[in-house]
C-alpha positions, 0 to 999 in steps of 0.5 A, a space after each residue: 491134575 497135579 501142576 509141579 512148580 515152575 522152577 524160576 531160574 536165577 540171572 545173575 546181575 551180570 548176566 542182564 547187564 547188555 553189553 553192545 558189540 561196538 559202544 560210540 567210544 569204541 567206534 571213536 577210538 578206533 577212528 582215532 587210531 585209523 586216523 592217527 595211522 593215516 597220518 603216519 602213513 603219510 608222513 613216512 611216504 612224504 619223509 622216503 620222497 624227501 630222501 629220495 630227492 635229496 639224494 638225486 640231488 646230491 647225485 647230480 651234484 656230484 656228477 656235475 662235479 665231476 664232469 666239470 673236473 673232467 673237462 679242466 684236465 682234458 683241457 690241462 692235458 691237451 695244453 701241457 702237451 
């Protein structure tokens, strides 16, 4: 019998290279954002908190203001007449 020759197939170079699905320095990149994104989460929510407070601040300020207007021309008024 009569064996024909095996045919040795050809890898490129690139092809033996082994390229991991998720390389450290990917990993550590990706924590990095995560981290980073964190960090502006929080800082957004901590930024709307302070508005916030200022704002009702400012509102009871103002509502304070007013009702104190209030009482001195009630009083005003009730002297004049």
């Amino acid at each position: 019998m009569k064996t024909k020759p095996r045919k040795k197939v050809q890898t490129s170079g690139f092809e033996k290279i082994y390229i991991p699905d998720s390389s450290a320095a990917l990993a550590r990149t990706h924590r990095i954002i995560r981290i980073e994104k964190e960090k502006e989460i929080l800082f957004m929510k901590l930024r709307s908190q302070i508005h916030l407070d200022d704002f009702k601040q400012k509102r009871s300020d103002r509502q304070r203001e007013e009702r104190r207007l209030k009482r001195v021309n009630n009083y005003c008024s009730t002297i004049v007449e």
